[in-house]
ZAVEXSE-361459 format. One line per 2 residues: number of its first residue (from 1); their letters; for each residue x, y, z of C-alpha. Coordinates in steps of 0.2 Angstrom, whole numbers, always signed. Layout:
NUM) A) X Y Z  ...;
This chain:
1) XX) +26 -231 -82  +24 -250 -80;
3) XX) +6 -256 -72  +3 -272 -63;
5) XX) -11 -280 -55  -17 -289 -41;
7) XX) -25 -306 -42  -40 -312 -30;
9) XX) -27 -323 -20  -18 -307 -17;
11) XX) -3 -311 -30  +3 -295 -41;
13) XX) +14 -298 -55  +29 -286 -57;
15) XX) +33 -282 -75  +44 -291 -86;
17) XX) +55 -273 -90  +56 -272 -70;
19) XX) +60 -290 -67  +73 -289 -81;
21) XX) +81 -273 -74  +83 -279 -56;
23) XX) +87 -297 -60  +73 -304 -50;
25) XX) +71 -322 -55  +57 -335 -49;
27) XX) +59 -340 -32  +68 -326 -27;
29) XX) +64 -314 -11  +57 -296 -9;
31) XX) +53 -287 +4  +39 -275 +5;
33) XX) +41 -258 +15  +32 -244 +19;
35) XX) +38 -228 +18  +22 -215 +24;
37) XX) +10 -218 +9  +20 -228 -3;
39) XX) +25 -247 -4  +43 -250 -9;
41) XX) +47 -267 -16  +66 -273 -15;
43) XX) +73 -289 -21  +83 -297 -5;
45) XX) +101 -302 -12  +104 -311 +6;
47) XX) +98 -329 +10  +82 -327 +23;
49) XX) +91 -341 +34  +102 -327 +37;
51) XX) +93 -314 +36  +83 -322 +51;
53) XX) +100 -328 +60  +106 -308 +61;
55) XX) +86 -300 +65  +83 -301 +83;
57) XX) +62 -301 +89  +53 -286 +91;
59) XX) +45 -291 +107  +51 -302 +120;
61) XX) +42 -320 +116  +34 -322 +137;
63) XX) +27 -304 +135  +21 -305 +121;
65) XX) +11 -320 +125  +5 -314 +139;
67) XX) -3 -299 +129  -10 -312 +119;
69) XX) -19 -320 +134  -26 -304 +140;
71) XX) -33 -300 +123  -42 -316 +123;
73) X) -48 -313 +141;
């Protein structure tokens, strides 16, 4: 079992042997995902330029605003 921990910024360090074994590098991008009570962690092998060319928004920008509005209202 490999242990990391969490700085007070918020950072955690993912083990050398787990780094090694996945070929993450510095710099490179993971996602975090939540799957019920568990975080998953995978390294992202696309660039996010793309990644962010191919997602489409999760809410329509107008309506969302205006949710924003009435919440400050």
């Amino acid at each position: 079992m490999n242990v990391g921990k969490m700085s007070k910024k918020g950072q955690i360090v993912i083990p050398k042997e787990i780094r090694e074994r996945f070929g993450i590098m510095p710099g490179d991008a993971v996602i975090f995902k939540i799957k019920g009570d568990k975080i998953i962690i995978e390294k992202i092998d696309q660039k996010m330029s793309d990644i962010l060319i191919e997602s489409q928004p999760v809410e329509d920008s107008i309506e969302f605003q205006k949710k924003l509005r009435e919440d400050w209202e």
